[in-house]
C-alpha positions as CSV (number, residue, x, y, z in Angstrom):
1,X,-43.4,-30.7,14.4
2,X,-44.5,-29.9,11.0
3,X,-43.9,-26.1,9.4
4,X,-44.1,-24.9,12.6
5,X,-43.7,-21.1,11.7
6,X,-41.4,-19.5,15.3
7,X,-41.0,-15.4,15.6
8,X,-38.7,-13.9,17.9
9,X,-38.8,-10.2,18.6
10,X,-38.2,-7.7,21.0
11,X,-36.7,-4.0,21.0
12,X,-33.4,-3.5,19.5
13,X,-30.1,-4.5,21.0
14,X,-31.8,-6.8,23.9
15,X,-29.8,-9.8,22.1
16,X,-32.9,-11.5,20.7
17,X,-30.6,-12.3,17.3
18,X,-28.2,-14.2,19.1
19,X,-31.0,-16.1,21.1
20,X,-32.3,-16.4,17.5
21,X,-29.2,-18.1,16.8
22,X,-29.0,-20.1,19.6
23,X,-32.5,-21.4,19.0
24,X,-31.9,-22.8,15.7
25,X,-28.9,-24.3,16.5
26,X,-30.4,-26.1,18.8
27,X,-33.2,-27.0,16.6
28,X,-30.8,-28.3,14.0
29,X,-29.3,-30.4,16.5
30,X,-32.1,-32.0,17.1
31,X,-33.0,-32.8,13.9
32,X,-35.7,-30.7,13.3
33,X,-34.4,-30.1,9.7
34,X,-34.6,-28.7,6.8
35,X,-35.0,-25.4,8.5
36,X,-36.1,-21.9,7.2
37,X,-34.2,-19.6,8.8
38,X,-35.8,-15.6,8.0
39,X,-33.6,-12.7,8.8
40,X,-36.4,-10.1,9.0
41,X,-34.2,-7.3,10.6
42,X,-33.3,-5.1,8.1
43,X,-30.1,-4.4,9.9
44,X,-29.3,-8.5,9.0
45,X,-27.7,-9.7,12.1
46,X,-28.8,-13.1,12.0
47,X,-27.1,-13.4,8.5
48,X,-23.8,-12.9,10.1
49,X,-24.5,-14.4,13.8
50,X,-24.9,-18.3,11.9
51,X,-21.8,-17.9,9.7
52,X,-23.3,-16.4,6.1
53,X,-22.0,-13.5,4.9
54,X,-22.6,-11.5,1.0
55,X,-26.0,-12.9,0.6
56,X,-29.1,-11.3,-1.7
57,X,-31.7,-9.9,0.5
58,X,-35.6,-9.4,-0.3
59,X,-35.3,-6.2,-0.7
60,X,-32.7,-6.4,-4.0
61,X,-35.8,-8.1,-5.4
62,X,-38.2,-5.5,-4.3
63,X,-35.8,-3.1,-6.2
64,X,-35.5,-5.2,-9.1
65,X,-39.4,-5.2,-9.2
66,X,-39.7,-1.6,-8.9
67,X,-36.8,-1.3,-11.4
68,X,-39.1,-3.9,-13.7
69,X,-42.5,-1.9,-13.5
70,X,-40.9,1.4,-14.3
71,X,-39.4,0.2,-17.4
72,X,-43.0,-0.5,-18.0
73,X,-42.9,-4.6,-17.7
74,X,-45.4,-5.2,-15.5
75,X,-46.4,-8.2,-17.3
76,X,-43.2,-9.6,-16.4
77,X,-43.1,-9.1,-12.2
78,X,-45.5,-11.8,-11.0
79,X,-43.7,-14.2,-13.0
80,X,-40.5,-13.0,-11.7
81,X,-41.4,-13.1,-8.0
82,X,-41.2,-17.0,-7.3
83,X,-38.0,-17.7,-9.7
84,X,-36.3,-14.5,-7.9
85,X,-37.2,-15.4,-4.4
86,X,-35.8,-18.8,-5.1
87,X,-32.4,-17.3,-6.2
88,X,-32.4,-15.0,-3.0
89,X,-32.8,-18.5,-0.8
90,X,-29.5,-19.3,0.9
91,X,-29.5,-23.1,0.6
92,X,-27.2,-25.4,3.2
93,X,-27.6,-29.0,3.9
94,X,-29.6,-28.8,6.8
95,X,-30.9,-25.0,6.6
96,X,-31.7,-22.3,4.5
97,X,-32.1,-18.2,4.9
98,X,-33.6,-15.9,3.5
99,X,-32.5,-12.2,4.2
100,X,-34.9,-9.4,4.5
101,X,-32.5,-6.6,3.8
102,X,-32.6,-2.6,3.7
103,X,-34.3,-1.3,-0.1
104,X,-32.7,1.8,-1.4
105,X,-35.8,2.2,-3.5
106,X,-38.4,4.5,-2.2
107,X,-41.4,3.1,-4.8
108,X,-44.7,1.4,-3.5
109,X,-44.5,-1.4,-5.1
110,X,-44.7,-4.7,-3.1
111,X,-43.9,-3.3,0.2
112,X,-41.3,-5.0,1.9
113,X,-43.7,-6.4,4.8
114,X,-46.0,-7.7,2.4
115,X,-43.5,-9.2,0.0
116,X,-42.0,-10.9,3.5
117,X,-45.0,-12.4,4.1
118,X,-45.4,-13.1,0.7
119,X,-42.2,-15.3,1.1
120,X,-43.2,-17.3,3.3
121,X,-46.0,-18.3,1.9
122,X,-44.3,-19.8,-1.0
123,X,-41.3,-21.3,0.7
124,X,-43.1,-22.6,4.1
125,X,-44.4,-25.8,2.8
126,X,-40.6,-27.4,1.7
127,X,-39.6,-27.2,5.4
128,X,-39.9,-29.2,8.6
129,X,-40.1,-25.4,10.3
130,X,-39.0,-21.9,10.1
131,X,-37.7,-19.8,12.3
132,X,-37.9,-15.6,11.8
133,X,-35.6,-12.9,13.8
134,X,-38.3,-10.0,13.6
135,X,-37.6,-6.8,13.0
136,X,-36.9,-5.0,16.3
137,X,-40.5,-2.9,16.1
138,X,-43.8,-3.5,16.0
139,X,-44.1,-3.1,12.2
140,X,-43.8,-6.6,10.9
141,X,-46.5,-7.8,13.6
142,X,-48.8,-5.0,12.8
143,X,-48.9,-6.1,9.5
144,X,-49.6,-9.7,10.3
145,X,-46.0,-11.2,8.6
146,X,-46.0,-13.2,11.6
147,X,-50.3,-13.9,11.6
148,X,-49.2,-17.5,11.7
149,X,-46.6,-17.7,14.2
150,X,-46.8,-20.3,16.9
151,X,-45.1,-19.7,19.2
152,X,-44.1,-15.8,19.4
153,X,-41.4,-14.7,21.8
154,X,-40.0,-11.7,22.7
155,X,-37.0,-11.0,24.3
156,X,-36.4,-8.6,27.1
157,X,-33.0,-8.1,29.0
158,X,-34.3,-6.4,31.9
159,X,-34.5,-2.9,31.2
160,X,-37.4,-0.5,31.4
161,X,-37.6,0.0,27.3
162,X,-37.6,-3.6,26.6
163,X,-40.1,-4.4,29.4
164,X,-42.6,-1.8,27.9
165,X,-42.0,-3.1,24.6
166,X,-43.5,-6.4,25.7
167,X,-46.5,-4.4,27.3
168,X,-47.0,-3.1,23.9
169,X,-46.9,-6.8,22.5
170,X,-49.2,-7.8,25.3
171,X,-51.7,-5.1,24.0
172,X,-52.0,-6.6,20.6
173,X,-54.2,-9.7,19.9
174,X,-52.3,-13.0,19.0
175,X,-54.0,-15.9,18.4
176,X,-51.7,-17.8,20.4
177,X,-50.1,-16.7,23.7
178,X,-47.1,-14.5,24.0
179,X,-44.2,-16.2,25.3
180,X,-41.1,-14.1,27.2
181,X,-37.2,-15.2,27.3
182,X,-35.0,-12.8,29.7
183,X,-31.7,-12.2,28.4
184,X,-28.4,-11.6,30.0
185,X,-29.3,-13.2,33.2
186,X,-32.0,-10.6,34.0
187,X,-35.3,-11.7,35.6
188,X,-34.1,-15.0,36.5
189,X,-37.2,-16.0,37.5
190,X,-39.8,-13.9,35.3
191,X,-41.2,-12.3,38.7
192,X,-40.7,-9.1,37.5
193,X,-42.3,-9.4,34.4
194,X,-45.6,-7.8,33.9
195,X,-47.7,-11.1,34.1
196,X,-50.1,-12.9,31.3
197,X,-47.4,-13.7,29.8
198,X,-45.3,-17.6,29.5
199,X,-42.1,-17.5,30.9
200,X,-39.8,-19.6,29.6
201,X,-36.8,-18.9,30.9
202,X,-33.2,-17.0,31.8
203,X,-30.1,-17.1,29.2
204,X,-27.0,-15.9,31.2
205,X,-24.6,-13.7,30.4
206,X,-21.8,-15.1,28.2
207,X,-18.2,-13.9,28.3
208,X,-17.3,-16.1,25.3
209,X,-20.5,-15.0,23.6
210,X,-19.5,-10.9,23.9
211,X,-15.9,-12.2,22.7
212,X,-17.5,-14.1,19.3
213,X,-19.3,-10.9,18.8
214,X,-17.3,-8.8,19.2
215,X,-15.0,-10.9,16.8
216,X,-18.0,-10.8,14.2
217,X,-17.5,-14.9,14.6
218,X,-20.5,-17.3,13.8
219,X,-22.6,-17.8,16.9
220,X,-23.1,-21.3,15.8
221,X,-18.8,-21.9,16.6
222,X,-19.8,-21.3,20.2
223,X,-19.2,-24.9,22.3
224,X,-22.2,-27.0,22.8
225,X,-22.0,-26.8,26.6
226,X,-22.1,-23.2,26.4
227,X,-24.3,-21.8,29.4
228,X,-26.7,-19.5,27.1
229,X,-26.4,-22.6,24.3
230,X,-27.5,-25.2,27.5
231,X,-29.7,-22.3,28.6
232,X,-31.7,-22.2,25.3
233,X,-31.8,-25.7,24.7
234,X,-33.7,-26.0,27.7
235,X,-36.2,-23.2,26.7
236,X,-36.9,-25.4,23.2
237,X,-37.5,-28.4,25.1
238,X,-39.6,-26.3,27.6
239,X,-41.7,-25.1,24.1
240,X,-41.9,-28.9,23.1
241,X,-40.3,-28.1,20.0
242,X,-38.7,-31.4,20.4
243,X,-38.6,-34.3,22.6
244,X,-37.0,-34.1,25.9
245,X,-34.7,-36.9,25.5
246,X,-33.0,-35.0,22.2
247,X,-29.6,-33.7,22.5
C-alpha cells in the first residue's frame, strides 16, 4: 500500500473515533508505517484515544494566519504555512498526527476545511498511508477534504440517526464505493443496512473498552486479543489493507 489516504466518519458519538483507533493500531502492527494519523474532529478525540495529549492543532495556525494578515503581513503567510504546519505535526517513531482543532477566530482567511485539505496535500507524500477521523458531519466531505479517500467508511451503531446519516453519504457521489462498519455489536450481519453499500463488518461491545474511556486511557493500552481490537483487525484484512497472514 502506498499513501493510501483512509476516512472514517459517521454521526457523532456512534464510536467511529475509537474504531479510528483501533484501525490504526492495527495498521501499525502490521507494519504499514510511517503513518499519518489526522484528527479532523474538532472536538479532538482521536488525540486523546492513541495516548497524545497538549498538542497544537490546525486551527492555532489558522489563527496565527489571521492574526498575521491583520497586522498587515500578508507577504509573510504563504511562507509561513508549510514551516507552521510542520511544527503542528506530532512526530512518533512509527506515526504522526496532526490535530484539526476548534479556531476561536471568526476571520475568512484559509478556512479550516480548506487549510485541512491543504495539509494533506503537503504532508501525504512522506507517509506509507494516512488515516483521518472525519468530522462527525457532512461538512469536510462536501468540501472534498477527503476527494481522495480510498476507502471511505462510515460508522453506524444501529440507531435510526446514524443509519440516515449513511443514507445521506450514500446520496453523495464518491469515486469509490462507500464502505459501512456496525458498531457495538449492532447489525451483525449488515441485513439491516439500507443496501449499495460494502459491509465490512460487526465490532462488539467492549466492557474493557467503556472502562479505558471512561478512564480517558489510550485506546492503543487495550490487549491485542481484545474482541473489538480482533474484530477490526479482521475488517483491515477484509479491506486488503494488508496481507492476510500479518499479525
Amino acid at each position: 500500500m502506498h499513501r493510501q489516504i483512509i476516512a472514517v466518519c459517521g454521526k457523532g458519538g456512534v464510536g467511529k473515533t475509537a474504531f479510528s483507533a483501533f484501525l490504526s493500531r492495527v495498521l501499525i502492527d502490521a507494519g504499514i508505517t510511517p503513518l499519518l494519523l489526522i484528527d479532523a474532529d474538532p472536538v479532538g478525540g482521536m488525540t486523546l484515544a492513541v495516548g497524545e495529549r497538549s498538542v497544537s492543532t490546525l486551527a492555532d495556525v489558522r489563527d496565527g494566519l489571521i492574526a498575521s494578515a491583520r497586522r498587515g503581513e500578508t507577504a509573510q503567510v504563504a511562507s509561513q504555512l508549510d514551516y507552521l504546519l510542520l511544527q503542528t505535526l506530532v512526530e512518533r517513531e512509527r506515526y504522526s498526527l496532526l490535530a484539526m482543532g476548534h479556531s476561536s477566530e471568526q476571520g475568512c482567511f484559509c478556512p479550516a476545511n480548506d487549510l485541512l485539505r491543504s495539509s494533506i496535500d503537503v504532508l501525504v507524500s512522506a507517509f506509507a498511508a494516512v488515516l483521518i477521523d472525519a468530522e462527525a458531519g457532512i461538512e469536510q466531505i462536501n468540501r472534498a477534504v477527503t476527494r481522495r479517500v480510498a476507502p471511505l467508511i462510515t460508522v453506524v451503531d444501529g440507531s435510526q440517526k446514524s443509519v440516515e446519516t449513511l443514507r445521506l453519504f450514500m446520496k453523495m457521489a464518491f469515486p469509490t464505493p462507500l464502505s459501512v462498519v456496525t458498531n457495538r455489536g449492532a447489525m451483525k450481519d449488515g441485513g439491516q443496512l439500507p443496501g449499495g453499500e460494502a459491509f465490512l463488518g460487526s465490532v462488539p461491545e467492549s466492557r474493557t473498552l467503556r472502562q479505558f474511556d471512561c478512564e480517558g486511557r489510550s485506546l492503543w493500552e487495550l490487549p491485542p486479543q481484545n474482541s473489538a481490537v480482533v474484530a477490526v483487525r479482521h475488517i483491515a484484512k477484509r479491506l486488503g489493507l494488508f496481507a492476510d497472514n500479518l499479525r
